[in-house]
C-alpha positions in Angstrom: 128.7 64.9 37.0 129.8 62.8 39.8 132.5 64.3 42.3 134.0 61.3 44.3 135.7 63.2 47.1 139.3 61.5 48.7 140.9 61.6 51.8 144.0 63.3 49.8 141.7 66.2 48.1 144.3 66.3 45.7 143.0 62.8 44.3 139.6 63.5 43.8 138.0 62.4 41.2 135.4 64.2 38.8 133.4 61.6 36.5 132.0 63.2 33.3 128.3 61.8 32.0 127.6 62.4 28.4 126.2 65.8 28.9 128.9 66.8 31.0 131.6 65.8 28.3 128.7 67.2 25.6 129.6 70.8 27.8 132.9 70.0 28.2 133.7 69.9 24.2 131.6 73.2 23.4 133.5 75.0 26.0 137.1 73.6 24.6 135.5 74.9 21.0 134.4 78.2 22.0 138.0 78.6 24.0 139.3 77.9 20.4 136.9 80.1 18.6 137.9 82.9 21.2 141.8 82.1 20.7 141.0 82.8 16.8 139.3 85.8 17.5 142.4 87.2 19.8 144.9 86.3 17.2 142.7 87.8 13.8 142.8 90.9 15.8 146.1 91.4 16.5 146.9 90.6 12.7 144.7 93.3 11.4 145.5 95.8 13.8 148.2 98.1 12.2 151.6 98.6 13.9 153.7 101.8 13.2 156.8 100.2 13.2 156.0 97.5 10.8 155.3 98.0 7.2 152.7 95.7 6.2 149.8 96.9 4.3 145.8 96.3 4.5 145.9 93.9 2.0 148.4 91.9 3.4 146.8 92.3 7.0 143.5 91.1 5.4 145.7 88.1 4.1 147.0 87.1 7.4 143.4 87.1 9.2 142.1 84.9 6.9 145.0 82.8 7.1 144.7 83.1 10.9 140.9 82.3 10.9 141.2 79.3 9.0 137.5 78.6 8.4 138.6 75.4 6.5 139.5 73.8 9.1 136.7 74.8 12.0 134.5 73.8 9.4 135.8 70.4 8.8 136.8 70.9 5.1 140.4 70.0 5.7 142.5 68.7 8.5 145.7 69.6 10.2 148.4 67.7 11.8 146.1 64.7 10.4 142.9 65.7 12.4 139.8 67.6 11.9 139.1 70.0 14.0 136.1 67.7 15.1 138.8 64.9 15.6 140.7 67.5 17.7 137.9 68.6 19.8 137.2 65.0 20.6 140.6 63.9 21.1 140.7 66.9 24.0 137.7 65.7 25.3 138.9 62.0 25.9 142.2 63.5 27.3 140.7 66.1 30.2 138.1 63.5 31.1 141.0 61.3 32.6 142.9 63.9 33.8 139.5 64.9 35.5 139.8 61.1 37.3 143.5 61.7 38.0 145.9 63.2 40.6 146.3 67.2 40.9 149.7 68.0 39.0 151.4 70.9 37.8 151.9 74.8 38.9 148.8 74.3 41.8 151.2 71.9 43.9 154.0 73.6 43.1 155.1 72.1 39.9 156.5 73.9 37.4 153.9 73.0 34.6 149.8 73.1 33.7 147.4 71.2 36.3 145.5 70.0 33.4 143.0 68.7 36.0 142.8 72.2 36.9 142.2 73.8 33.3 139.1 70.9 32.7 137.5 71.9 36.3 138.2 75.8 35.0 136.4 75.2 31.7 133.4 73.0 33.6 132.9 75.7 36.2 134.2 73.4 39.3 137.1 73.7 42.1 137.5 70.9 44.2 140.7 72.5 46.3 138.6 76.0 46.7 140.9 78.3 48.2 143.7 75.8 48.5 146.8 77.7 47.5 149.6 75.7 45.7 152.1 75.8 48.8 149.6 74.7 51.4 148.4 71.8 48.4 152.1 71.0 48.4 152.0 70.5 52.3 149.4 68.4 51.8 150.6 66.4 49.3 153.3 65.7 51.5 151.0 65.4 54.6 149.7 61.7 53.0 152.8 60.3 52.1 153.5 56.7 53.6 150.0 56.1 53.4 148.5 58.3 55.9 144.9 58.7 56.5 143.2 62.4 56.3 143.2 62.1 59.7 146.5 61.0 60.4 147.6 63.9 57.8 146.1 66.6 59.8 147.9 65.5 62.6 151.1 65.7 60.7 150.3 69.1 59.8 149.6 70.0 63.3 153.1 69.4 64.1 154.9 70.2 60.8 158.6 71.5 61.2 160.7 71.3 57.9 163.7 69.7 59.2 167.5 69.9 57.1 169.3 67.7 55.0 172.6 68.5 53.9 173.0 69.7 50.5 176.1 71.6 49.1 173.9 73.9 47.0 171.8 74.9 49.1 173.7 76.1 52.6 171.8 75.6 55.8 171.9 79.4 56.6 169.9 80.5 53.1 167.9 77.2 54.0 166.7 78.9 57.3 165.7 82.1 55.8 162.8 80.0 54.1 161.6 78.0 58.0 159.4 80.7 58.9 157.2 81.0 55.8 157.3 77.4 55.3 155.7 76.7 58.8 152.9 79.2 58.3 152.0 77.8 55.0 152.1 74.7 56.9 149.7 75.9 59.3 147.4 77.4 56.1 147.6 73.7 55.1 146.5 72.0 57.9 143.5 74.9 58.6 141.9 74.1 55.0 142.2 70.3 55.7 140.5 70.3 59.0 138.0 72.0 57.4 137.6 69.9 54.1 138.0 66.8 56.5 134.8 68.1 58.2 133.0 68.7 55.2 133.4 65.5 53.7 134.4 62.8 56.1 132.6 63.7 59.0 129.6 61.8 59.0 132.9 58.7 59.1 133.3 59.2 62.5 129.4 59.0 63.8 
């Protein structure tokens, strides 16, 4: 594994070798294997308020375990689960390459960079929160360098633009919080700018 830090932490990139990807693809499989598991469980376990019987219960684990399928015998949707595993694999290996996206900058959806460092045991924005990341996403717009973005942070101040949903007055309830996550933002950059792009300045 090969982690190629950026300027913008939210754009580095994590390279996969074939023993990486190897781990990678296990780790998806057992997080399936685990999934089965949860929902076999919950099928067998009896409810009061539901009148299905063991037999039927029985039926519906093995339906829910589908052995067939983890076992290759028969596909769904088209694919093996083989097929499946390796399609995933392919699919988190370049989201590992790409830019930090979803609910950990504020997003309202998965970082699926986030859930393939999870599964391979890596953070690259370590105690980065997801409203200081969305400072610093904004902190490189335009092109800015990391240190030209830690400057910007230094001086943050969310400024106003009109919009009839969203009155000034509710607008300014938000300033306070805003600038201290700004100031969180700017404290974790410094830091990761010393700790990676130090030895740029010597």
């Amino acid at each position: 594994m090969r982690i190629l830090w950026a300027e913008n932490p939210l754009e580095t990139r994590v390279e996969l070798d074939s023993a990486d990807r190897d781990l990678l693809r296990e780790r998806l499989r057992v997080e399936h294997l685990q999934n089965l598991l949860f929902s076999t469980y919950f099928v067998l376990k009896p409810r009061e308020e539901a009148q299905i019987t063991a037999e039927d219960r029985v039926e519906g684990a093995l339906l829910a375990l589908d052995l067939d399928y983890i076992f290759d015998d028969v596909s769904r949707d088209g694919k093996s689960f083989s097929e499946r595993l390796d399609e995933q694999v392919t699919y988190y290996t370049q989201a590992l390459i790409e830019k930090h996206d979803g609910d950990c900058v504020c997003f309202p959806c998965s970082c699926m960079k986030c859930y393939a460092e999870t599964l391979l045991g890596i953070d690259t924005n370590k105690g980065l929160g997801k409203h200081p990341a969305t400072k610093i996403n904004a902190a490189f717009n335009e092109g800015r360098t990391i240190d030209e973005a830690v400057e910007w942070l230094s001086r943050y101040q969310p400024t106003y633009t009109h919009n009839p949903n969203w009155p000034e007055q509710e607008w300014q309830k938000h300033v306070s919080r805003w600038i201290e996550e700004g100031k969180r933002a700017h404290t974790w950059l410094v830091v990761y700018r010393d700790e990676h792009f130090a030895g740029d300045k010597q």
